[in-house]
C-alpha positions as CSV (number, residue, x, y, z in Angstrom):
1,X,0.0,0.0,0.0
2,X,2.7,2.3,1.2
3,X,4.2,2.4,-2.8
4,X,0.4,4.1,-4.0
5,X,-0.5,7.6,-3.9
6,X,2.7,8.8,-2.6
7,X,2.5,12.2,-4.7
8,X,-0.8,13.4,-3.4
9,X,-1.5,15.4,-0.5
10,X,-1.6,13.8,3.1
11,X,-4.2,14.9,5.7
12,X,-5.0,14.0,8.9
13,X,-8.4,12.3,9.7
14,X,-9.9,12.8,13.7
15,X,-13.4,12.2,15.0
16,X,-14.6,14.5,17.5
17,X,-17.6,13.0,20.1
18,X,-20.9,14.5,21.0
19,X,-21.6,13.4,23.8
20,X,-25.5,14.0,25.3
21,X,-26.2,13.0,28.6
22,X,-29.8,13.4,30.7
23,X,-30.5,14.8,33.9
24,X,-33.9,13.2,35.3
25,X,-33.6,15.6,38.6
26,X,-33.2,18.6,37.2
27,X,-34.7,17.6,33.5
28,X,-32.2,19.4,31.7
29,X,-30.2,18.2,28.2
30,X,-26.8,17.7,28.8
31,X,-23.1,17.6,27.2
32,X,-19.9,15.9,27.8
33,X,-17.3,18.9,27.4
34,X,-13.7,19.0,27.9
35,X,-10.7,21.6,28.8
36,X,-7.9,21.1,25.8
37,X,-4.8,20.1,27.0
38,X,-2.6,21.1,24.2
39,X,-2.3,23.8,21.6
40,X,-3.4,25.2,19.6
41,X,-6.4,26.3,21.5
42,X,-5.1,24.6,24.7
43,X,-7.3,25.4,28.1
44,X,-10.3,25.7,25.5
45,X,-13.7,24.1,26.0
46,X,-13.7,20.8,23.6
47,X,-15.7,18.4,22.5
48,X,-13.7,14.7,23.6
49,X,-11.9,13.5,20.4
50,X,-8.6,12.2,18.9
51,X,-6.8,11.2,15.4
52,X,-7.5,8.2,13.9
53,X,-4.8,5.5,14.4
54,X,-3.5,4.0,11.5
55,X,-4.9,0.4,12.4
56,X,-8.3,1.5,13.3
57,X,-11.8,2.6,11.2
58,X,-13.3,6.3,12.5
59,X,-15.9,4.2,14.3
60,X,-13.5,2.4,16.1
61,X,-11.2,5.5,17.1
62,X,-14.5,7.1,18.3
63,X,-15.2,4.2,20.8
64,X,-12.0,4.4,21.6
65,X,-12.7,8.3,22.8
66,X,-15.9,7.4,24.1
67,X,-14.0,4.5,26.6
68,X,-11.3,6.0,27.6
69,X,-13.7,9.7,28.8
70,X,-16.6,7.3,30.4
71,X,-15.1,3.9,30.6
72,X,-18.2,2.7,29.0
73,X,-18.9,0.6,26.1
74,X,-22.1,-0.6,23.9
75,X,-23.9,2.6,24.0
76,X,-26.1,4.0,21.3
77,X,-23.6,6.2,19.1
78,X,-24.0,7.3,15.3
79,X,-21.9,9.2,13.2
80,X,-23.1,12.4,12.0
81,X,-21.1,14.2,9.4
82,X,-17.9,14.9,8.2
83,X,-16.3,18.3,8.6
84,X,-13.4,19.1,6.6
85,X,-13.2,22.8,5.5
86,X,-9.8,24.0,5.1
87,X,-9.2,26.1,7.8
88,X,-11.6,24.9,10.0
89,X,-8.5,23.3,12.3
90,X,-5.7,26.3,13.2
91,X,-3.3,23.3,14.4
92,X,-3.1,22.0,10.4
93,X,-5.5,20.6,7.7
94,X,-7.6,17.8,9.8
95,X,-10.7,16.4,8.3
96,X,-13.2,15.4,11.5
97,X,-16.2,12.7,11.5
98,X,-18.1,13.6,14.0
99,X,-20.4,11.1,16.4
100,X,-23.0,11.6,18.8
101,X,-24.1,9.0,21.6
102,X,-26.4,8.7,24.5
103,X,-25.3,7.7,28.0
104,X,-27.1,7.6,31.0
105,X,-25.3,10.1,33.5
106,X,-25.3,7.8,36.1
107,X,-23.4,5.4,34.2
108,X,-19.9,7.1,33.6
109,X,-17.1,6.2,35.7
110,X,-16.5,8.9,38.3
111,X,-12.9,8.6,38.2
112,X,-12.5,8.4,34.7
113,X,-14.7,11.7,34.4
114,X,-12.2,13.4,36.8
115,X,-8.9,12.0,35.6
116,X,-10.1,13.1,31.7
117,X,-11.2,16.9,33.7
118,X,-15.1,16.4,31.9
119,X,-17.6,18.1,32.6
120,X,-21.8,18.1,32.2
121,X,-23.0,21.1,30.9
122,X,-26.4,22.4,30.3
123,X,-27.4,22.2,26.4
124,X,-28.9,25.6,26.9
125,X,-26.1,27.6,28.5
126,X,-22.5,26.1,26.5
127,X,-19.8,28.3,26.9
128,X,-17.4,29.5,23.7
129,X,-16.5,25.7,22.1
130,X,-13.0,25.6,20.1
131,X,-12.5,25.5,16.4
132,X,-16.3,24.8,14.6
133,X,-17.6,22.0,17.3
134,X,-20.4,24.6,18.1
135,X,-21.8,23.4,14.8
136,X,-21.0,19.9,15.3
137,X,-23.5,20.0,18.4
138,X,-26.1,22.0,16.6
139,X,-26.5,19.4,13.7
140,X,-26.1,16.3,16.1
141,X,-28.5,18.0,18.0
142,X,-30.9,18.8,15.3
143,X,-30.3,14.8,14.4
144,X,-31.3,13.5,17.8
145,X,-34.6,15.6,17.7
146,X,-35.6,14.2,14.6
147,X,-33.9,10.8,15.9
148,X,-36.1,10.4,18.7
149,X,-39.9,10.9,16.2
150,X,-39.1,7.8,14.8
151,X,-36.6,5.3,17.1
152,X,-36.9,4.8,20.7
153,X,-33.2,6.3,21.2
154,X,-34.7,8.5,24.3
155,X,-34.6,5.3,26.4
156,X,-31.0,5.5,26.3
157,X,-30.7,8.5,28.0
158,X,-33.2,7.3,30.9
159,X,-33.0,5.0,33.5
160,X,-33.9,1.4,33.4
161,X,-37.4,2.4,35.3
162,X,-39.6,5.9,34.6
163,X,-42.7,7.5,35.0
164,X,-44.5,8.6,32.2
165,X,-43.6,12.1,33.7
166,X,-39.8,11.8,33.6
167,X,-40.4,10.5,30.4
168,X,-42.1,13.4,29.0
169,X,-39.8,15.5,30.4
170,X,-37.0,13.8,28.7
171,X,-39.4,14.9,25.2
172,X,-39.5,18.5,26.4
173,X,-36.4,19.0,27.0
174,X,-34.9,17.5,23.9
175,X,-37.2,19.3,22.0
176,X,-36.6,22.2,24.1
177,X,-40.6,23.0,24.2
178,X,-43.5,21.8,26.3
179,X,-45.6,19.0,25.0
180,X,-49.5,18.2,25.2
181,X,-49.7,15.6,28.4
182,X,-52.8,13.7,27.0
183,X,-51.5,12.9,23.6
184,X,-47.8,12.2,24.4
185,X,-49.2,9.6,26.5
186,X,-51.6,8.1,24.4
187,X,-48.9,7.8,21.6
188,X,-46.0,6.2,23.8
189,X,-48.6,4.2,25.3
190,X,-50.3,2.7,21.9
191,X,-47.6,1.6,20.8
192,X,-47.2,-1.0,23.3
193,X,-43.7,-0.7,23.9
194,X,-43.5,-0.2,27.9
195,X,-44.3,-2.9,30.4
196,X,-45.9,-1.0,33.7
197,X,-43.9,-2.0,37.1
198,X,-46.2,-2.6,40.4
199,X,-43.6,0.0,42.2
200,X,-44.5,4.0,42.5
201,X,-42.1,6.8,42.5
202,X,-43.4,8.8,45.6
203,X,-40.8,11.7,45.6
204,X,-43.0,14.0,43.9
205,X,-46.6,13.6,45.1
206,X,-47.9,11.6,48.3
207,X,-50.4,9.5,44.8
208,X,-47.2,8.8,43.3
209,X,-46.6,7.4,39.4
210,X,-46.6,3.7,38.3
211,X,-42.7,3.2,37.1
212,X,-42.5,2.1,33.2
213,X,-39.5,0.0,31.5
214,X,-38.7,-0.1,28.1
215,X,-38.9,-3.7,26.3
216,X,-36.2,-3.5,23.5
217,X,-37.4,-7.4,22.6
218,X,-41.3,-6.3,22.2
219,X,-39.7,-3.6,19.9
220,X,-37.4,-6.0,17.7
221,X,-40.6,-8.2,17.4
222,X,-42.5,-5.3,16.6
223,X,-40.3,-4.4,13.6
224,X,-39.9,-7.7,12.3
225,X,-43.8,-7.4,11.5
226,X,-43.5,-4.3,9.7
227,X,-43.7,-2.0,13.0
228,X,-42.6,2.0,12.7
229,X,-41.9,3.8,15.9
230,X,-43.7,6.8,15.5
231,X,-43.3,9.7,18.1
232,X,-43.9,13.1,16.5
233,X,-45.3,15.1,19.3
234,X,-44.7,18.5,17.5
């Protein structure tokens, strides 16, 4: 291989991801951000990334950055685009793929957080992002929004049991608008997709809410028999 193409022009090739995260206390959108630790740009707010090593494919290098921030593996990620303007880098001419993937905050590794200095922010209050990663979040954002009309990705941003509430919530603040109660239930609730737990969540009101689960195998059936997950609450 080495003997091919050896008069054109070399580049270098990152992925850069976007990391969303869910906060069912506060029910706020949230992202995985980073302080650069080298130049250009160093001390910068970053989205977590790195080059591609020769021996790996982009999806592979972007586990890689997704492991070594969270320590966590087999989580719903999908790339997004690929950003590769000329001077979009300061450091050089690097062509980024950028990913984004849904974690449930709980789920990181607290000392792999720390030792890799992340940090949760709000979706709705970022500070100044390096480079152009400001408009890699706005088009993975605008992706999970349309993501989540028509695949149950939300569910991986919530714990393994919710109330129809939290759930809701989770809509609302994804789609960063409130969302008529009545209807978003009787949607999420046709499509037969949650089993209803005996247990109550009884923080909020002395009634308290029947706990849901999501049932990924009902799902899979579901689309086996021609099934569309259909969500659009706009």
């Amino acid at each position: 291989m080495a003997k091919y193409y050896r008069s054109e022009e070399k580049h270098l090739i990152a992925v850069d991801c976007v990391i969303f995260g869910y906060d069912i206390l506060d029910k706020n959108l949230k992202l995985l951000l980073i302080k650069r630790k080298f130049d250009p740009l160093k001390g910068g707010w970053s989205l977590p990334g790195g080059f591609v090593n020769h021996e790996e494919s982009v999806t592979e290098a972007a586990c890689r950055v997704l492991k070594q921030l969270t320590g966590l593996d087999q989580v719903y990620m999908e790339q997004s685009y690929a950003w590769g303007e000329p001077q979009r880098d300061v450091g050089g001419r690097v062509i980024t793929i950028s990913y984004f993937a849904l974690i449930k905050i709980q789920d990181i590794d607290p000392i792999m957080q720390e030792a890799s200095s992340a940090h949760w922010r709000y979706i709705t209050r970022l500070p100044d992002l390096v480079l152009d990663h400001s408009n890699l979040v706005g088009r993975a954002l605008k992706e999970l929004k349309e993501r989540i009309k028509v695949k149950p990705v939300g569910f991986e941003l919530l714990p393994e049991k919710f109330t129809l509430v939290q759930l809701q919530d989770l809509y609302e603040a994804i789609y960063m608008k409130t969302v008529d109660k009545r209807n978003f239930r009787k949607k999420m609730l046709s499509m037969n997709l949650l089993e209803k737990l005996d247990e109550k969540e009884k923080n909020t009101s002395k009634k308290g809410a029947y706990y849901y689960k999501f049932m990924p195998p009902r799902y899979e059936d579901f689309k086996r028999q021609g099934f569309y997950f259909n969500l659009d609450v706009n």
